[in-house]
N, C-alpha and C positions, 0 to 999 in steps of 0.2 A: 471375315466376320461381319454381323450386322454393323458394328458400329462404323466400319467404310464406306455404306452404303448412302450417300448422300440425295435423298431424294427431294419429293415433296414436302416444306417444310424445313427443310434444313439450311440452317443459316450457319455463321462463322462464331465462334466464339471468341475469337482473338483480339486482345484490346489493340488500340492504334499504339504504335512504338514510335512516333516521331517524336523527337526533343526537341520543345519548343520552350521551355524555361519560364512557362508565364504565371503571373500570380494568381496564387490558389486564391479561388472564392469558397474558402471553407473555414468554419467561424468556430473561435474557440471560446466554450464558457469559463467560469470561474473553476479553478480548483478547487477540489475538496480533499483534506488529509485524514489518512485512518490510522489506526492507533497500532504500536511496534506488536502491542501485546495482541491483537485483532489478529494481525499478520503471523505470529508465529505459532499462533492456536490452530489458525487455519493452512498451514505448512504443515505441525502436525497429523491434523486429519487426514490431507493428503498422501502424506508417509504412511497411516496407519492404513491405508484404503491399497496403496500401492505396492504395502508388503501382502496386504490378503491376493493380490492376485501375483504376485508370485512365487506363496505358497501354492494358487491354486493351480497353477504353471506347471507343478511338479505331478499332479496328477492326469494322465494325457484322457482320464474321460471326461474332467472338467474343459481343458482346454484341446481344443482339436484345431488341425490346418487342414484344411480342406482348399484342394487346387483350385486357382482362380478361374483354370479352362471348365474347370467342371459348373461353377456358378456360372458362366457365361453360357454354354450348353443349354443348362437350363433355363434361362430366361427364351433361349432360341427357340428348345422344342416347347416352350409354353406357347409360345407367339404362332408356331406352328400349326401345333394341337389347335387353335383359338379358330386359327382362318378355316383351317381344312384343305391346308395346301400344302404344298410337295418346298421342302426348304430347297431354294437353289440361289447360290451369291449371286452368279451372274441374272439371275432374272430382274433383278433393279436393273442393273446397267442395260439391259437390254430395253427394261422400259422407259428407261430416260431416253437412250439413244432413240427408240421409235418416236418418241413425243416429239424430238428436235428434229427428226425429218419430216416428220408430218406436218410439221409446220413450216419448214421449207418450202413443201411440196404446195402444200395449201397456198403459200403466197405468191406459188409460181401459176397453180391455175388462176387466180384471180385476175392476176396483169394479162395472161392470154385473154381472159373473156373480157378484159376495158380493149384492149387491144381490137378484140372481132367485135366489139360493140361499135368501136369508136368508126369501123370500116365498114359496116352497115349502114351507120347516121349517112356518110357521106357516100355511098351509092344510092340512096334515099335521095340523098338531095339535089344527086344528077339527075336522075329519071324524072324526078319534079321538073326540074328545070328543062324539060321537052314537053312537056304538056300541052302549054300555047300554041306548039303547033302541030299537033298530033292529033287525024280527022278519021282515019279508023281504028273502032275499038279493037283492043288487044284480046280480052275475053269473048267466047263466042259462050249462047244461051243460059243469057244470065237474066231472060226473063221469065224461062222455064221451068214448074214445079216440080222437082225431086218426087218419086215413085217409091223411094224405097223408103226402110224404116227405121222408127226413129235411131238416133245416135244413142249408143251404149257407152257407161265408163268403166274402167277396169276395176279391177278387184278392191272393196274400200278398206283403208289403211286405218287404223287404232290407234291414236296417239297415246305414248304411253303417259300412265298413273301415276302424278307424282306424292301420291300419298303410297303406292307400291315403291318407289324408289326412298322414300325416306323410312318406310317402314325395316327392308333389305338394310338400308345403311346403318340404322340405329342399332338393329340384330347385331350385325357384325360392330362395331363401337362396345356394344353391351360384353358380348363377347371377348375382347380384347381387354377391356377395363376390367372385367373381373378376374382375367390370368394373372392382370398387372398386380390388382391387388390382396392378389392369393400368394402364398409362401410356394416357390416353385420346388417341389417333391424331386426326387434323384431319376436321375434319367432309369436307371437299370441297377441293381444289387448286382456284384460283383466277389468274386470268390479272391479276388486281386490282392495284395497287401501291400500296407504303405512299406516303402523302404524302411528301414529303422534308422541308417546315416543321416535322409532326406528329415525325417521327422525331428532328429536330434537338432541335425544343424538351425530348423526352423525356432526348435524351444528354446534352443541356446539364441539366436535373434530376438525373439520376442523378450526374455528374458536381459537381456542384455539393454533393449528399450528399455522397458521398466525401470531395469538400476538405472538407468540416466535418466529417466523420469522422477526417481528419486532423490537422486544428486539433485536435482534441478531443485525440485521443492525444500531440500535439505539448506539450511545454511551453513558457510563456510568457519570459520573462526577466526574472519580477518574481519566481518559483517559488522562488531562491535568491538574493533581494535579501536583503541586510543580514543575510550570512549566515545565512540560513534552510537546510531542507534538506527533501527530501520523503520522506514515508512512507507510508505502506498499512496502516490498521488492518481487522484482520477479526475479525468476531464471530458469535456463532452464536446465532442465533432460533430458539428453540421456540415452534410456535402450541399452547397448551391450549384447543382450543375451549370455549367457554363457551356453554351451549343458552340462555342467553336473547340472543345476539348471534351467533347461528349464521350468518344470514345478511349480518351487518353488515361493515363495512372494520375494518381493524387500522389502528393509526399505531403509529412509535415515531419517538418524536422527542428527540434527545442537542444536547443545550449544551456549549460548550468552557466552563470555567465561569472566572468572572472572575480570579483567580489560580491560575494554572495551573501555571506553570514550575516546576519543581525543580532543586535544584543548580546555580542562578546566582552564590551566590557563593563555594560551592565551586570552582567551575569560575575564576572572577577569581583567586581565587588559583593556584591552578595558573600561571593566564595569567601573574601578576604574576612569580610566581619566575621562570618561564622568560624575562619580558622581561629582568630583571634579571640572569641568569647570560648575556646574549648581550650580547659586547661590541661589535660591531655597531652597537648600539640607543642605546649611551651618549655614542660620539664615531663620525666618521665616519671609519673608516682611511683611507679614500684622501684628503681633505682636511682631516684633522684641522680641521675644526668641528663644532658642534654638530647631534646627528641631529636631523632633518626629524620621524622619527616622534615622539620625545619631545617638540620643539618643538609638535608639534601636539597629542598629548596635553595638554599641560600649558595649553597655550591654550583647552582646552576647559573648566578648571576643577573637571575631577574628579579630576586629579594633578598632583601637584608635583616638582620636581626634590629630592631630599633627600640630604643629605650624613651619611654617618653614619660617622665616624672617617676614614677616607683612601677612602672608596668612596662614589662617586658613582650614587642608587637613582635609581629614579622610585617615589613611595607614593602610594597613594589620601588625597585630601583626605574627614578625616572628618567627621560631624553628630552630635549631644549628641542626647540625649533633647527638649533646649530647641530643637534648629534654630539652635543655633549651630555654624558652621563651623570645624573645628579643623584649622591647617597640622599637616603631619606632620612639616615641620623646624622649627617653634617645639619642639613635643613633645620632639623627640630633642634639640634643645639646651636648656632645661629638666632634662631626666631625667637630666642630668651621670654617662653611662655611663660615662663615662671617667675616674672617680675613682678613684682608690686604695680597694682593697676593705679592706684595716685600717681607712685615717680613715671610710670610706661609715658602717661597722658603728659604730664609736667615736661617728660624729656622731647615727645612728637611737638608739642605743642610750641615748644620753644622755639625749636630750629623751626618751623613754619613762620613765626612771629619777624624771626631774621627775615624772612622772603616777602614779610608784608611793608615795602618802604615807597616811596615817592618813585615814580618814574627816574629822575637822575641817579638816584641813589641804585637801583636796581641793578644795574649792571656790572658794579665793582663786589655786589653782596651775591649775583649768580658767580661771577668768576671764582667768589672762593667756596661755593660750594664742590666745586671739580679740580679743586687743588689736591694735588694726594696727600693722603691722611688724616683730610678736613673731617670734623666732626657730622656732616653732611653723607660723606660716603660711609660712614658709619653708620647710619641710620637707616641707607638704602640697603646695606645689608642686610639688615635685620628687617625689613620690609619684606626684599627679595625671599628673603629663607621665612619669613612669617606669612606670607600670602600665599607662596608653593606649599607649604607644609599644608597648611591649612586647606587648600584644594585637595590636596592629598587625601586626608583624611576624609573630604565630603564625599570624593568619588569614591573611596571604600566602606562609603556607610556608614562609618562609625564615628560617635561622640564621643565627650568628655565623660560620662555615662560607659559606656563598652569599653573605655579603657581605664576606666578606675582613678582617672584623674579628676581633681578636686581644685579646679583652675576656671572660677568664676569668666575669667576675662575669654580663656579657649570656649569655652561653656556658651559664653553670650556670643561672642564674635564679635566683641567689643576692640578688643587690640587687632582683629583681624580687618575691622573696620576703619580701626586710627592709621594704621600700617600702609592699607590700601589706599586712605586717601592721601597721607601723604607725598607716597610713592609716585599717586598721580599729579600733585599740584607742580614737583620738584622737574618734572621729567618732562612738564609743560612747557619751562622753563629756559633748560638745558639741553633739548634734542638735537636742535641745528648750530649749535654753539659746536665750533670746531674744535675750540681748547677742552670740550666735553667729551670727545668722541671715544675715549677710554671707558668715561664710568657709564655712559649711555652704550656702548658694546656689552658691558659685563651686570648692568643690572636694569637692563631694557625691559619689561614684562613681554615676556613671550609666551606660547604656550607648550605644556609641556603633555608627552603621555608615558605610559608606561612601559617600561621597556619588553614586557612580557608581550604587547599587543602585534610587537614587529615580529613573532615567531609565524611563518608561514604556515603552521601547521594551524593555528587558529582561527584559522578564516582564508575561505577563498575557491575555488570550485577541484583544484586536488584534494581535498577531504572527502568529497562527496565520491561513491563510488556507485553502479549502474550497476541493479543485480539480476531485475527482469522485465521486461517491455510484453505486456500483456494489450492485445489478446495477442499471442504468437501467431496463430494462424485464424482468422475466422474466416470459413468458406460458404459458398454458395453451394446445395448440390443441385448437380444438373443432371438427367438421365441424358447419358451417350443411347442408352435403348430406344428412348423414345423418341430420338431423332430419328433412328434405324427403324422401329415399327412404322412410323409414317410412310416411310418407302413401301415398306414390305406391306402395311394393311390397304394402302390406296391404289396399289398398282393389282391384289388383287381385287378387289372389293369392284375398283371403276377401272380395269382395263379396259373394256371394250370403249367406253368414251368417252373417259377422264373428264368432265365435263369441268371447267371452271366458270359455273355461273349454275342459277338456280337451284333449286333445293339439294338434289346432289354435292354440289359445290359449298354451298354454305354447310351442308352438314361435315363435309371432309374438311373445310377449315377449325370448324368447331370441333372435331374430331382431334385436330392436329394441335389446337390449345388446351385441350383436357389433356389430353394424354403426359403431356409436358410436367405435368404436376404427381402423376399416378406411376414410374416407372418404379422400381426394385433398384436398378442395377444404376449408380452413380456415379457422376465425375465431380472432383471438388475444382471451381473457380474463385480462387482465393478473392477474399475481399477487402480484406484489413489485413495485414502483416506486419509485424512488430519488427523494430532492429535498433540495433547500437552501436556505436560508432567505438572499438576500442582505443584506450589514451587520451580522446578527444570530448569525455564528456558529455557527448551529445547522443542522441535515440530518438526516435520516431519511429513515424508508421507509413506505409505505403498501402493505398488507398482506389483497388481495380476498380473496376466498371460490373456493375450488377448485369446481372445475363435475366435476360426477358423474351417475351416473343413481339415480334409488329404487327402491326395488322393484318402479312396474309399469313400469321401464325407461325414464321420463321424466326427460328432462337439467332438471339445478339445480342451484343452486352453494349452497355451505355451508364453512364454515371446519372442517378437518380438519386433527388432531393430523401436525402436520410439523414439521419443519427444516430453516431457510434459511440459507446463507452468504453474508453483507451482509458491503460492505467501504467504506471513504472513504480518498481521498489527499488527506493532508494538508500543508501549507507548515509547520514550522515549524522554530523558530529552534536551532541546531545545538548547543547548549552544554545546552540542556534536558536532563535525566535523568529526569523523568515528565511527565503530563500529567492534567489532574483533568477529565472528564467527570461531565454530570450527565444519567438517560437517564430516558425515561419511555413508558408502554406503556397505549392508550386503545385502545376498542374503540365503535365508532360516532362516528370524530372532528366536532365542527366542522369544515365546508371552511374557514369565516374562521380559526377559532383555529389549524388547520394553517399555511396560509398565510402568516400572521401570525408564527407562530413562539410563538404563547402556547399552547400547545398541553398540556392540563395535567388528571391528576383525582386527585381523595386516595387517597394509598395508594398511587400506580403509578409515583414516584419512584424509580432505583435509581444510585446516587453508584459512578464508575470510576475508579480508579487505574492508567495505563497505564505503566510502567517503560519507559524509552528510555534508549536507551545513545549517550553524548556523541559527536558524530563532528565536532565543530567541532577545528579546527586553528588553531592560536596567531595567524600572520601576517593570517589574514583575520579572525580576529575582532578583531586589533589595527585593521586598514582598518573593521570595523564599529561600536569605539569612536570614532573620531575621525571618520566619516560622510565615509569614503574611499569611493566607489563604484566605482570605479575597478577592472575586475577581470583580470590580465596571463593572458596563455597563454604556456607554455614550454617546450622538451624537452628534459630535463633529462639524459635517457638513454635510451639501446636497451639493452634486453638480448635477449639471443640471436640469432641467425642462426650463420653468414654466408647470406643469399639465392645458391640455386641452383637450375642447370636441372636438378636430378634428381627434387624432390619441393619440396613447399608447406613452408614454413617458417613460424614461428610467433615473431613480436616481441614482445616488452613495452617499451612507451612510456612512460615516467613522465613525469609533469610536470604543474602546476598547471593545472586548467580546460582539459586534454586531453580529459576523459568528453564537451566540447563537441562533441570533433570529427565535422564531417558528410563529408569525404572526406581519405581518404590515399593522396600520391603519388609514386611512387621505381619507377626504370627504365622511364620511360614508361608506367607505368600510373596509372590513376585507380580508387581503390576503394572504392566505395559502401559505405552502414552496415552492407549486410547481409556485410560484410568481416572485420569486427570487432566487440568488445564490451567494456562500461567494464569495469576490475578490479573486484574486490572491495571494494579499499579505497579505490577513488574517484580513487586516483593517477595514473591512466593509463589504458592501451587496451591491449588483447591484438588484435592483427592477424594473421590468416592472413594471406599474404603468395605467392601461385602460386608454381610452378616457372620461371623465366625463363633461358631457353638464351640459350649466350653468345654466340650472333646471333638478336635484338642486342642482346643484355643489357650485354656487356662495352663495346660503342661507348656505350649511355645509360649505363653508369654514371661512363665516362671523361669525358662531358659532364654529369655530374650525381651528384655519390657521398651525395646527403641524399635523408632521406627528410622531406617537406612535409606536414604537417598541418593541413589548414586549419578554421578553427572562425568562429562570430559575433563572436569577439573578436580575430579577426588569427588569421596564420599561426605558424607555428613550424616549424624545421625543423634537423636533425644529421646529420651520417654517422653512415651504416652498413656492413654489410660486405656483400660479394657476392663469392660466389668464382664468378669464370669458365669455371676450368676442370671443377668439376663441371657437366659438360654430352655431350651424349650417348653416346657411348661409355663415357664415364669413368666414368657412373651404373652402369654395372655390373659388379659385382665380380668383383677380378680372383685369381691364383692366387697365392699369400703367397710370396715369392720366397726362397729361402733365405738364412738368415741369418748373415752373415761374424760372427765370433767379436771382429773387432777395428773392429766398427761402433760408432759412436753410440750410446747410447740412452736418450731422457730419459724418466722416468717417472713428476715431477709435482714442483711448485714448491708452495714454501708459506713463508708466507700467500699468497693469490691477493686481496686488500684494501689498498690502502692510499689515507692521506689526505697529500695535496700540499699543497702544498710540505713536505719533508719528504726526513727519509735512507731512503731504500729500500732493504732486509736481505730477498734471499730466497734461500731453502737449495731446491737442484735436487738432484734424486737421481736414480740413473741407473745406466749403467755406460759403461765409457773417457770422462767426460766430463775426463780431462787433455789431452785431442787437441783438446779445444775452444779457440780460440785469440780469439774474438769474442764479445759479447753484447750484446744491443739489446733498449731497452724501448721498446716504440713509437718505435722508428727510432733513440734515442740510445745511444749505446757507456755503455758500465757502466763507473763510476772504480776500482773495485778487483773480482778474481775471486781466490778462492783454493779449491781444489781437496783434497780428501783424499789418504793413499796409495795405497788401492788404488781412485781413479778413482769412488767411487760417491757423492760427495758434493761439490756446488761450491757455494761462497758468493759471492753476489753482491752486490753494493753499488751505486746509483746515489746520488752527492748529491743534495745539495738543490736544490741550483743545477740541477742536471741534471735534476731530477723539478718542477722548477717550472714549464717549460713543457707537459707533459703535458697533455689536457684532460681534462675528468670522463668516465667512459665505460669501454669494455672494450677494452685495449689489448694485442698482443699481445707477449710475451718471445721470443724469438730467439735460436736459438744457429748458429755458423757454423765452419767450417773453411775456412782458405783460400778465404776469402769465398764459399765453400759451401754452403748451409743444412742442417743435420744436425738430427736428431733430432726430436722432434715439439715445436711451438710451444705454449707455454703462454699461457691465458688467463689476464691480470690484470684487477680492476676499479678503477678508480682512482676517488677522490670528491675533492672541491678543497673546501680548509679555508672 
C-alpha cells in the first residue's frame, strides 16, 4: 500500500519513549465549577442524540459499512488518475534505491577527479622545474600562420526554462490537490453482495459501541448515593515546550487529597437549627408519638434528645480533647440556666472574692479550693457544663429565640460570661498546684467537637468518586496519504532529476507542505488523553507531541506552545463548600509510575483550592445521617399552563428526585427526555408540553386530568389544567366586542399566596364588582364578601375551615352573577402548612 511508501518528505511520527521523570513546564490556571443541573441536562442530550443513532442503526440504508480496503483503493486510484501513471508499489522503492546510488556514485566520481587533478598540479610542477635548463624548443613552427579555417563549435545547447519547469510542476500540484479534495467516487459498480453474517456482526459492533457510549453518558445510581452530587471541574493547560523533551509525552496527574471537605460543620449546624425550629421532627402531629426521625438519629449515637427549659431539642453528643463522650443534657442540667440571675452573680461573685486576699494569705485559700467537695469544685462544674453547653448551642446556630426559651441571662450571655471568667481567674491559680491535679484533670477547659464530625464518611477524599476525565481522546489527524503521495507525485513529476535546489525544488517542498493539510484519508495522533487511577483517587491526562512538518517539509511530532481545556466529573458529597487537589506536571512520564498513580518529580507539585457552593437540602441529608437510603419521588406542584390546542405550553414540575424523570405523561401522550429539562435548582423539570386539540384532548383529560411522571424511583403524579376550548377556531383572535359600561370587571386579586389551613383575606379590585353576588376558591363559596361604594374594591374571606380542604397547587378564584361566570378568573397558589 501507499502508506509504506516512505519517500520524500517523510518523516517519523513516533514521539520519544525515554523515561526521564522530569518536571513538566505545563501551567495550570484556576478552576472553574459547573453546575450538577448543567451536567445532567447535557448527559441527557447526549442519550437522546445516541439513541437516534441507534435507532438509525437498524435501518442498513441509513447506516452502511463499507470496507476500509475499498476507501483506501480509492484514494490510490485517485492519486493515479491525477498523475497519469501506471500504480506500481515497488516504483518508490526503486526510486529511492536510485537516488542513494546516485549519490554514491556521484561522490565517487568526484574524489577521482581531485585525485587526477591533484597529479596534474604536480607533473606541472616537474616539467616547470626543468625550464632553466632547457635550450631547445619542444614546439616546432609556432611562428607559423594556420591556413585553414576558422574553428567551429558544436551544436548550441538550450538551457532549459524555469518558468516551463514551474509551470509542469504547479499543473501536476494543481492536479493532485483537486483529487485530494474531491470526494473519491467507487472504483467499479459491482454485482457482488455484502455477506449478510459480515454485515450483521458489523451492526451488532457498531451497535454495541453506542450502548457503551450510552452507559458512559448515562449515570449510575451510586452518582448521588449518600447524598453526593455531581460536578464538572475545568482547567486550563498550558504546554511550555521544554527543548530537551521536545519530543517526549506530557503527564498531569491531580490527587483528590486526603481531607478535602470544607464547610462540614458549618453546614451541621445549619442542619441542626433547621431540625430543631421544624415541629414536625419533634413529635409526630398526626399520632402524637415520638418522631421516627429523631428516634433514629438518636439511636445512632451522635445525638441526644435534650431538654432545655420547656423545649424539647435534639443536640449533637460531644468529644473532649481526652475522647471522652459528653451528653448534651447532662451539660444543660449541670450549667443551672435557669437560676435567678441576682443569686447566679452573688454566688460567682463570692467564691471569686475568697481568691481576692494578700499574697500570705493566698495559698492556704487556693489549697481549699481543690479539696474535695469544696464549694469551689462546685462552681467549676457548673462553669464546665455552662461554657460547653453554651458553645454548643452557638456552633448549632441557635438562640434562646429558636428554642423558646425565656432565659434572659442564656439570652445575654451574661452567666456564660460570669462562668467563663471565673473558670479562668481559678485555674490561673491552681494549674501547677499538685494537690490540684484531680480537679484541673476533670475541669481543665478543653476543646471539644462533635461526635458526628469523626464519622469518615463526612469528609475526606473516599466520598468523592471519578466519573469521567474529559477529553477522553483528543487527536491530531494526520494524512498517512499524504505522506505516501509525496513519494508517488515527486518521483513521477521529477524522476528524471530530482533536483533539490531551484525552482523545481522549492516548488516540490511547497508541494510537500500543502499537501499535508489536503489529504482524505487520516491517522489520529492522540494528543490529550484522559485517565484515572482506580481506588486511588487520582486522574489526569497524557499530553503527546503535536505532528507538524520541518523545513524540508518532513512530518514530525514535537511538543508545541498550546492550550488545552481538561475537565473530570466528579461524585461528591453535597454539603462540601471546597475541595483541596493536589496536581503535578512530568514530562517523559514512567508508564508504571502513571499507571500506578505514583506519578511524581521535584518541583512539579502544584496544591488547588476548588470553592463549591452547598446544594445539599436539609431532609436528605437528615436520611444521609441516619444511613436512610431510601430516596421518595413526588409532585408537589404544577406551575403554569392551562394545556391547549392553540400552541405548546411550558410546565414547571417541582418535587423531590423529579430531575430522575425518564418520561412524562398527560392526554395521551408519552414524552421522551428530549421533552424536557432539570431546573436549575434541582427541584423539578421544565416540560414543553405540544398543542393538544380538544379532540381528543377534552375526552383524555375527562378520563385522566394528571400528569404521570415516571422515574427509577416510582411514579408520581397531580392535576393539571387543560382548557378545551382553546382549540381551533378559538386559537384565533377574535374582534374585542364592545364594552357595556355596567359590566363586570375584575382586574387582579392580591395576595395571589397563601398557606392552609388558614383564613383567607383577598382584596379584588375592579369595577361594578357590587353585582357580584357569588365567590369560589377552587369550587368553595367564600364565608364573608364585603364590597366598597363605589363598586371598585371587594373583600373576600374564606375560613379556615373552608380553605382546609384546598390542595397544594394553583387554584383558581371565581366570581359569578346569577350563577353566571363574570369577569376574569384569578390565579391563586395555594401551599399546605
Amino acid at each position: 500500500m501507499l502508506s509504506g511508501c516512505m519517500g520524500v518528505g517523510s518523516g517519523s511520527l513516533d514521539f520519544d519513549s525515554s523515561v526521564r521523570n522530569a518536571p513538566g513546564t505545563i501551567t495550570l490556571g484556576d478552576t472553574k465549577v459547573y453546575s450538577r443541573e448543567m451536567l445532567i441536562n447535557e448527559r441527557a442530550a447526549d442519550i437522546a442524540w445516541i439513541d437516534r443513532l441507534i435507532t438509525a442503526s437498524e435501518d442498513p440504508t441509513k447506516t452502511v459499512f463499507q470496507p476500509t480496503l475499498i476507501r483506501e483503493m480509492e484514494q490510490i486510484s485517485a492519486f493515479a488518475a491525477a498523475l497519469g501513471a501506471r500504480f506500481d508499489p515497488a516504483a518508490g522503492v526503486s526510486y529511492r534505491r536510485s537516488n542513494e546510488t546516485g549519490e554514491i556514485l556521484q561522490e565517487i566520481d568526484v574524489l577521482k577527479a581531485k585525485v587526477a587533478l591533484s597529479q596534474v598540479r604536480r607533473d606541472i610542477e616537474i616539467i616547470e622545474a626543468g625550464f632553466p635548463t632547457q635550450t631547445v624548443p619542444v614546439n616546432t613552427g609556432l611562428g607559423t600562420l594556420g591556413t585553414g579555417g576558422a574553428l567551429t563549435t558544436g551544436a548550441a545547447m538550450t538551457p532549459p526554462d524555469a518558468a516551463q519547469v514551474a509551470a509542469t510542476v504547479n499543473a501536476l500540484i494543481s492536479s493532485v490537490t483537486a483529487r485530494l479534495d474531491a470526494a473519491a467516487s467507487p472504483i467499479a459498480k459491482t454485482d457482488a453482495k455484502s455477506n449478510p453474517a459480515d454485515d450483521f456482526r458489523d451492526r451488532l459492533a457498531y451497535r454495541d459501541m453506542l450502548k457503551a457510549a450510552r452507559n458512559a453518558a448515562g449515570l449510575d445510581e451510586l452518582h448521588d448515593a449518600g447524598n453526593n452530587r455531581l460536578i464538572r471541574l475545568n482547567l486550563q493547560a498550558t504546554v511550555v515546550p521544554d527543548p530537551d523533551n521536545a519530543r517526549a509525552l506530557g503527564a498531569i496527574q491531580v490527587e483528590i487529597a486526603a481531607s478535602t471537605s470544607g464547610g462540614t460543620a458549618a453546614y451541621l449546624g445549619s442542619w441542626l437549627r433547621a431540625a430543631n425550629a421544624r415541629g414536625d421532627w419533634r413529635v409526630d402531629t398526626a399520632t402524637f408519638k415520638p418522631n421516627n426521625t429523631l428516634d433514629t438519629l438518636e439511636d445512632s449515637g451522635d445525638f441526644a434528645r435534650t431538654r432545655i427549659g420547656s423545649f424539647l431539642t435534639v443536640m449533637p453528643v460531644l468529644v473532649n480533647e481526652s475522647g471522652v463522650e459528653l451528653a448534651p443534657q447532662d451539660l444543660f442540667d449541670r450549667a443551672e440556666w435557669t437560676k435567678d440571675d441576682v443569686a447566679d452573680n452573688k454566688f460567682f461573685g463570692s467564691l471569686l472574692a475568697e481568691l481576692s486576699l494578700p499574697p500570705a494569705e493566698m495559698d492556704a485559700a487556693v489549697a481549699k479550693v481543690c479539696q474535695p467537695g469544696s464549694l469551689h469544685s462546685f462552681a467549676l462544674d457548673i462553669a464546665d457544663a455552662r461554657t460547653k453547653s453554651y458553645d454548643l448551642i452557638r456552633s448549632a446556630n441557635l438562640s434562646a429565640g429558636d428554642l423558646g426559651v425565656q432565659s434572659p441571662g442564656m439570652a445575654s450571655g451574661a452567666k456564660y460570661q460570669r462562668a467563663g471568667d471565673y473558670q479562668k481567674q481559678v485555674f490561673g491559680l491552681i494549674r501547677n498546684r499538685p494537690d490540684c491535679a484531680a480537679l484541673v484533670a476533670r475541669y481543665a477547659p478543653d476543646k471539644t467537637t462533635w461526635r458526628v464530625l469523626q464519622r469518615p464518611d463526612l469528609g475526606g477524599a473516599e466520598q468523592v468518586r471519578i466519573y469521567e476525565v474529559g477529553p477522553r481522546e483528543q487527536a491530531q489527524q494526520v494524512s498517512t496519504v499524504a505522506r505516501s503521495a509525496n513519494s508517488l507525485a515527486l518521483a513521477v513529476s521529477l524522476a528524471a532529476s530530482a533536483p533539490s535546489a531551484g525552482v523545481a525544488g522549492n516548488l516540490g517542498a511547497g508541494f510537500r507542505r500543502d499537501i499535508m493539510n489536503r489529504a482524505s484519508a487520516l491517522d489520529r495522533v492522540p494528543q490529550v488523553v484522559g485517565y484515572s487511577v482506580g481506588g486511588k483517587k487520582k486522574f489526569g491526562w497524557v499530553i503527546g507531541p503535536h505532528a507538524t512538518t520541518n523545513a524540508k517539509g518532513q512530518a514530525e511530532v514535537r511538543q508545541v506552545a498550546k492550550s488545552y481545556d481538561l475537565s473530570v466529573d466528579l461524585s461528591v458529597p453535597a454539603w462540601w463548600t471546597s475541595l483541596k487537589l493536589k496536581a503535578m506536571t512530568v514530562w517523559a512520564p514512567s508508564p508504571q509510575k502513571l499507571v500506578s498513580g505514583t506519578l511524581g518529580a521535584p518541583g512539579s507539585e502544584t496544591d488547588l483550592t476548588v470553592p463549591l457552593t452547598s446544594a445539599a437540602d436539609f431532609q436528605s441529608f437528615t436520611q444521609f445521617l441516619v444511613r436512610d437510603s431510601k430516596r421518595a419521588v413526588a409532585l408537589e406542584d404544577v406551575i403554569g399552563g392551562p394545556v391547549t390546542g392553540c400552541a405548546a405550553t411550558t410546565l414547571l414540575l417541582k418535587g423531590p428526585n423529579l430531575w430522575r424523570a425518564e418520561r412524562v405523561m398527560l392526554l395521551g401522550l408519552s414524552l421522551g427526555r428530549d421533552a424536557f429539562v432539570i431546573a436549575p435548582d434541582m427541584a423539578g423539570i421544565i416540560v414543553t408540553v405540544p398543542a393538544v386539540s380538544a379532540i381528543p384532548g377534552e375526552r383524555a383529560y375527562q378520563l385522566d386530568d394528571q400528569v404521570h411522571i415516571l422515574t427509577p424511583l416510582g411514579p408520581a403524579s397531580k392535576k393539571f389544567e387543560y382548557d378545551a376550548s382553546l382549540s381551533g377556531e378559538n386559537c384565533k383572535p377574535k374582534p374585542a366586542a364592545a364594552s357595556d359600561a355596567d359590566d363586570v370587571t375584575v382586574t387582579k386579586a392580591e395576595p395571589t399566596t397563601f398557606v392552609v389551613p388558614s383564613l383567607v383575606e383577598i382584596d379584588v379590585t375592579g369595577k361594578n364588582l357590587g353585582k357580584i353576588d357569588e365567590i369560589r376558591l377552587d369550587g368553595r363559596r367564600a364565608t364573608t364578601a364585603k364590597v366598597s361604594a363605589d363598586g371598585k374594591l371587594l373583600t373576600v374571606e374564606f375560613s379556615r375551615h373552608t380553605s382546609e380542604g384546598i390542595e397544594q397547587g394553583t387554584v383558581k378564584l371565581e366570581f359569578f352573577v346569577k350563577k353566571k361566570s363574570v369577569g376574569t378568573a384569578q390565579t391563586i397558589r395555594i401551599t399546605r402548612e
